[in-house]
C-alpha positions in Angstrom: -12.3 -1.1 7.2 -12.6 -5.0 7.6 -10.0 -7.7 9.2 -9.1 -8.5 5.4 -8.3 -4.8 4.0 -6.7 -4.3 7.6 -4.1 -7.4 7.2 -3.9 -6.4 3.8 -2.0 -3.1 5.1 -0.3 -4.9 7.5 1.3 -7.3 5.1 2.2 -4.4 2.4 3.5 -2.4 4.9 5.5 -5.0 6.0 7.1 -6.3 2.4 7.6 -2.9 1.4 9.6 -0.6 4.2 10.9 -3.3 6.3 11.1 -6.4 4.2 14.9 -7.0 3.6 16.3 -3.7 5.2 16.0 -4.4 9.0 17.1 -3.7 12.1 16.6 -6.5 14.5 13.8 -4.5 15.8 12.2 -4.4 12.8 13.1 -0.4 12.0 13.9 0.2 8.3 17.3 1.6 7.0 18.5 2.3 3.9 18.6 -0.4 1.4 21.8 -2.6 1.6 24.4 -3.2 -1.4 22.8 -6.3 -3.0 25.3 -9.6 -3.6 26.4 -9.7 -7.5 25.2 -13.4 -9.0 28.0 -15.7 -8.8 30.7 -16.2 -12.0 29.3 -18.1 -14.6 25.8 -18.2 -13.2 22.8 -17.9 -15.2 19.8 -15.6 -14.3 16.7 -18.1 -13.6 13.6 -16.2 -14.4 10.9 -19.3 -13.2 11.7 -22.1 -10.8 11.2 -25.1 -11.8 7.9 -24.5 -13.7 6.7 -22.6 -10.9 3.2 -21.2 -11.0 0.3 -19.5 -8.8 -2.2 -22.2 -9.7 0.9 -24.8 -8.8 1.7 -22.3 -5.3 -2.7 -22.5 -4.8 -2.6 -26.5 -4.7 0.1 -26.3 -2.2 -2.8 -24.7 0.7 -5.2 -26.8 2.2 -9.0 -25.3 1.8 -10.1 -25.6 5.0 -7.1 -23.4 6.4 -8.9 -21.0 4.2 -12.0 -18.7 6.8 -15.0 -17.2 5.0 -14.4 -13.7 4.2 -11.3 -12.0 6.1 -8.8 -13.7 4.7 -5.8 -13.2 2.0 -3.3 -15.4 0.0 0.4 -14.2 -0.8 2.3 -16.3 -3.1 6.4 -16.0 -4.2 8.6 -17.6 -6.8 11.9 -16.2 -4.8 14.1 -18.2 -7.2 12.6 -16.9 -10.0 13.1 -12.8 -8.0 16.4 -13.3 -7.8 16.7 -14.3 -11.1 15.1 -11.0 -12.5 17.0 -9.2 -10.1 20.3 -10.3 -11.6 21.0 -12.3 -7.9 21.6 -15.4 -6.6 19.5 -17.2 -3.9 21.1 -17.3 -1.3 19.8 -21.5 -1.0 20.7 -22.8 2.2 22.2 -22.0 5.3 23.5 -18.1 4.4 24.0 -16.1 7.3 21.8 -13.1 8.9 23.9 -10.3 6.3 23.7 -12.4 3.4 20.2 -13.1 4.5 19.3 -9.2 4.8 21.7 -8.5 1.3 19.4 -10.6 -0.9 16.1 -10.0 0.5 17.1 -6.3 0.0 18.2 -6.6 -3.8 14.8 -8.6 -4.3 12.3 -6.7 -2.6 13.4 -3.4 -1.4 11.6 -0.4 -2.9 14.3 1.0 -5.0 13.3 3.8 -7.7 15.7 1.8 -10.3 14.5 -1.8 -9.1 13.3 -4.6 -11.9 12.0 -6.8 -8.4 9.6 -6.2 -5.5 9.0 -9.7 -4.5 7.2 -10.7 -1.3 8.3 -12.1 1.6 6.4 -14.8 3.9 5.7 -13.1 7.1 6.4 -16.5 9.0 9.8 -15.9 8.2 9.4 -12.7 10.2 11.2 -10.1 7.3 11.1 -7.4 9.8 14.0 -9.3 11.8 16.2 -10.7 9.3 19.4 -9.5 10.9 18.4 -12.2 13.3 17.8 -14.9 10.5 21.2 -16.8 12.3 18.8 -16.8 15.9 15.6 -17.7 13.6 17.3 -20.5 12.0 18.6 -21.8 16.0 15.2 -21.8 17.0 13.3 -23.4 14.5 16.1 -25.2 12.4 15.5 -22.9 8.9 15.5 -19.5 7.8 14.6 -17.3 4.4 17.6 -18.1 3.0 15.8 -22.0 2.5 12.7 -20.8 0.8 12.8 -21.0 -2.7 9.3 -20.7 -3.0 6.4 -20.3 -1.0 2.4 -19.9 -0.4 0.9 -18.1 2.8 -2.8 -17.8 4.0 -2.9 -14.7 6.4 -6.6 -14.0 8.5 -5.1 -12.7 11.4 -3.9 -14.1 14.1 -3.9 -17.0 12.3 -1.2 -17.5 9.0 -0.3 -21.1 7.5 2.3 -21.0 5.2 3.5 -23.7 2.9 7.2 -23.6 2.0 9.4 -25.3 -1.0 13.6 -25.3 -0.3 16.2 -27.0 1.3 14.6 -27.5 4.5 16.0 -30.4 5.7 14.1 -32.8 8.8 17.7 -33.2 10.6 17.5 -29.8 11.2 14.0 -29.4 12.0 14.2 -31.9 14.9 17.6 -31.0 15.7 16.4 -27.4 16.7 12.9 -28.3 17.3 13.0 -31.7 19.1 11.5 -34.9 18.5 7.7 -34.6 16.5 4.8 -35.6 17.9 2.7 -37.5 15.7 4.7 -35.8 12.5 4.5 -32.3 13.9 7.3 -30.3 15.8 6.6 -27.8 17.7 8.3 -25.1 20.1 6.3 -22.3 22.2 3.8 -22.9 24.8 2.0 -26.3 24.2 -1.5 -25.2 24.0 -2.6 -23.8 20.5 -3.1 -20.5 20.8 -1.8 -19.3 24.1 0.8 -16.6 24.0 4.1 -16.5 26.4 4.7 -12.6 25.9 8.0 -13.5 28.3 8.9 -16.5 26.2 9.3 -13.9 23.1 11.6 -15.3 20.4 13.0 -13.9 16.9 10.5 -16.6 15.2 8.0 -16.1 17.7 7.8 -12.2 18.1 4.6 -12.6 20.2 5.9 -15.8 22.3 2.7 -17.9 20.4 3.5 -21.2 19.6 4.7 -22.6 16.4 4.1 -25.9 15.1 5.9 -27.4 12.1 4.8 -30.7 9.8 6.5 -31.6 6.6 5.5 -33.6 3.4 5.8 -34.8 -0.1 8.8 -32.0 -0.4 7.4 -29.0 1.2 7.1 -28.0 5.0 3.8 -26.3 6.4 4.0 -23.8 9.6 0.9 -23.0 11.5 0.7 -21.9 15.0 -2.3 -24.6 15.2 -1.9 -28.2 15.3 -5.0 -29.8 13.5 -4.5 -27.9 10.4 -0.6 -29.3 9.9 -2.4 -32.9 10.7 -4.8 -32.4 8.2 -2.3 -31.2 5.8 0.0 -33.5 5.8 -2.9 -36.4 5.8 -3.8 -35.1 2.1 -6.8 -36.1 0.2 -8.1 -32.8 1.0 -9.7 -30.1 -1.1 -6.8 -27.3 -2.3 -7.2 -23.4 -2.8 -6.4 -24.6 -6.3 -10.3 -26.3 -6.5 -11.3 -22.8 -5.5 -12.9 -20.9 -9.1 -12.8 -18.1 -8.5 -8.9 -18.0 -7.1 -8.4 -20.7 -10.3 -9.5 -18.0 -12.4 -7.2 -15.7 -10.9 -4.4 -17.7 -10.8 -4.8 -19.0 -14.5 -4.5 -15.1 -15.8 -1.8 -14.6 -13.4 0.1 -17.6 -14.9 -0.7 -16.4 -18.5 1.9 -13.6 -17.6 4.1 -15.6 -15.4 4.0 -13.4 -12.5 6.6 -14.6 -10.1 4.5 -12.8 -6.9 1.0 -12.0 -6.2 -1.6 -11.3 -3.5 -4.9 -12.8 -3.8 -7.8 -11.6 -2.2 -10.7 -14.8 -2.1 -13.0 -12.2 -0.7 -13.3 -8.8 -2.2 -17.3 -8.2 -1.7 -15.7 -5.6 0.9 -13.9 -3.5 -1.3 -15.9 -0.8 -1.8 -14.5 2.5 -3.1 -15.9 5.8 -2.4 -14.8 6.8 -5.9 -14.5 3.6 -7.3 -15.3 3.3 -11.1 -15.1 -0.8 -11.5 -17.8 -2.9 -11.0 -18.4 -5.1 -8.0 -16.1 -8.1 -8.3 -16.2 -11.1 -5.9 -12.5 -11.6 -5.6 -9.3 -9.9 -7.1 -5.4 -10.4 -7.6 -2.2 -8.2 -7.8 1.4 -9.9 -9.2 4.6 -8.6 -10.8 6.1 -9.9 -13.5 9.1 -8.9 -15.7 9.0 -8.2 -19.4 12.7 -7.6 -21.4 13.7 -6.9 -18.1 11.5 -4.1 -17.2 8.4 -4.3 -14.5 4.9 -4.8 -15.1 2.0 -4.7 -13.1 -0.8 -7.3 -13.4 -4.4 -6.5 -11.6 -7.1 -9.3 -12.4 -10.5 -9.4 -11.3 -13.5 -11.9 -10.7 -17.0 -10.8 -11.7 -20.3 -12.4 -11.5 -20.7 -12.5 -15.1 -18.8 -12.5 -18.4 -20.9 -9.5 -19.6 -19.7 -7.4 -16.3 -15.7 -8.4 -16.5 -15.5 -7.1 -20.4 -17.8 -4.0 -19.4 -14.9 -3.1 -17.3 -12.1 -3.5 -20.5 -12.8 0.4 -21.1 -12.6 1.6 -17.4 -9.8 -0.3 -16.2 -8.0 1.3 -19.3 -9.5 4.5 -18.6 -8.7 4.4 -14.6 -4.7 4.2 -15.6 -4.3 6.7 -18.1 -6.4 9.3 -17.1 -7.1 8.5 -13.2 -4.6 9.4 -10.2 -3.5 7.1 -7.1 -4.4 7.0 -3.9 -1.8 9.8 -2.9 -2.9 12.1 -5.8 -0.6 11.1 -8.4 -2.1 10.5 -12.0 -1.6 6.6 -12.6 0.1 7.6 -16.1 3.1 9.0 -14.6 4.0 5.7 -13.0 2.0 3.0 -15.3 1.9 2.5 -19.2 -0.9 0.4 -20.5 -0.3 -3.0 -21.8 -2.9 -5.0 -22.7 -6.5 -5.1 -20.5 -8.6 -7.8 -21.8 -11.5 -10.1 -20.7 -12.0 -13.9 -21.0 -14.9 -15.3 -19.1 -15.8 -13.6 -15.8 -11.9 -12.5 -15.6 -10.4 -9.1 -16.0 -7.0 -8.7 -16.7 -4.6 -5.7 -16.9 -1.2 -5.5 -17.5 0.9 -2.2 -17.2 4.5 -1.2 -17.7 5.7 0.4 -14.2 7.8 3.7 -14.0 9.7 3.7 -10.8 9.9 1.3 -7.8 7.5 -1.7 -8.5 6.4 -2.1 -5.1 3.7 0.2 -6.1 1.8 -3.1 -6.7 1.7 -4.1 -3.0 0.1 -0.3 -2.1 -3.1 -0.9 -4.1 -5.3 -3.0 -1.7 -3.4 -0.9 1.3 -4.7 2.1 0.0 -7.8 1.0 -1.2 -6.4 2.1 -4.7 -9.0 3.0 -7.6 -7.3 -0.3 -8.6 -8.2 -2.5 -6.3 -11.9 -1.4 -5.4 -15.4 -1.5 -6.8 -18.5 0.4 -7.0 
């Protein structure tokens, strides 16, 4: 198993047993009563136009390595929406914090949500968010939506919200040359004593902001390089344009992308080799769907794979055994171009989605 498919785990593991339902050291418990939307409020189901392809042209390409690399993307406005919550927006406190992120991402049986988290908020520890927000002067509760390139060690997210630069500098300090930072100076060096809530392995972190959004990398020149612009985006990437373009087409309000996928080789695997794949959630009348796309080489390749990817769900079983039917019902699978695309109705909690690439699912490998 490679760097990529190892963070891959990592990450799913993380959204789905510990992401909202924490302990402050990051053990999960059950899944917390989730805050009713406020009187008179109306459920938003997209923020602000929000889109993967939008989310993609928020990342800088060159914080993008060859190979070992993923992308998680979240509409968390929209989430809530589905979920029949607010956002919390703002300066909520560490058990409205936890509350929310439960209802929208927890893996209930009866839940319409399973959105994912950015792991530089550090989800595992959100009954610290009040201690998060002192450090580093924001929390979850300011992320409306976000955009996060994970090849670990190394993550830089991209976040949209009420993040406000008073409070960046009034927890951080001054910036240096339009970054703030906090941890040890040097890039890359780890204080293990220095440990922090936002810094759970005492790195440092370093903080820019622009045009709206604010970046977080635990390396300087990337945040300089963001916030210089006039760079190349993940969103000039085509085969994640692809992606993101049949993602959109079903307004998924989450998704993991893989840029990378040549590694994703299946002992059993039925699909074709593709270069790069996606997973997302959307909702439809209220009910969960899975979406799986898929990059090939060819046109001819992506629509041989219409009938197998159909196949795969209703007569194929899971990773743990399970027959795919009892938990998806096929939508519609369909190819345009070098893209395969498959939407499914889900039958219990739809954090299911997240488990594909961590279990090297039929799903999400190739031949």
């Amino acid at each position: 198993m490679t760097k990529t498919w190892r963070a891959a785990v990592a990450m799913t593991v993380l959204t789905v047993a510990v992401a909202g339902c924490a302990t402050a050291t990051g053990s999960a418990v059950a899944a917390v009563d989730p805050p009713a939307a406020g009187a008179g409020s109306a459920p938003v189901t997209q923020h602000d136009g929000w889109t993967v392809g939008g989310a993609l042209a928020l990342l800088p390409a060159t914080a993008l390595p060859a190979g070992e690399a993923f992308v998680t993307v979240g509409d968390l406005v929209g989430a809530s929406g589905h979920a029949g919550v607010e956002h919390p927006a703002g300066a909520a406190g560490s058990i409205t914090v936890l509350e929310w992120a439960s209802a929208v991402s927890a893996p209930r049986a009866d839940a319409t949500v399973a959105a994912l988290l950015p792991e530089v908020a550090q989800p595992a520890s959100l009954a610290l968010a009040d201690d998060f927000r002192a450090e580093v002067g924001w929390n979850l509760a300011d992320v409306e939506t976000f955009a996060e390139i994970t090849a670990p060690p190394d993550r830089f997210s991209v976040l949209t919200g009420p993040i406000d630069e008073a409070d960046l500098t009034a927890a951080m300090g001054t910036p240096v040359e339009g970054v703030w930072s906090v941890g040890p100076d040097v890039d890359g060096r780890q204080d293990l004593a220095g440990r922090t809530v936002a810094r759970p392995l005492g790195e440092g972190l370093r903080t820019a902001s622009a045009d709206g959004a604010v970046a977080v990398s635990r390396a300087t020149a990337p945040l300089r390089q963001w916030v210089a612009g006039g760079g190349r985006t993940l969103a000039e990437d085509p085969s994640l344009a692809a992606l993101a373009a049949a993602l959109d087409e079903r307004e998924v309000y989450a998704a993991v992308l893989v840029p990378d996928a040549t590694d994703a080789v299946g002992e059993h695997a039925a699909l074709a080799p593709f270069g790069a794949m996606a997973v997302g959630l959307a909702v439809e009348d209220g009910v969960p769907v899975l979406v799986v796309a898929y990059r090939y080489d060819t046109a001819a390749a992506a629509a041989g794979d219409v009938a197998t990817l159909t196949d795969l769900v209703r007569n194929g079983a899971a990773a743990d055994g399970r027959p795919w039917a009892d938990r998806l019902d096929v939508g519609e699978v369909s190819a345009e171009g070098a893209v395969l695309t498959g939407s499914f109705t889900v039958h219990g909690p739809p954090s299911v989605a997240w488990q594909l690439i961590a279990t090297r699912d039929a799903l999400a490998t190739h031949r």
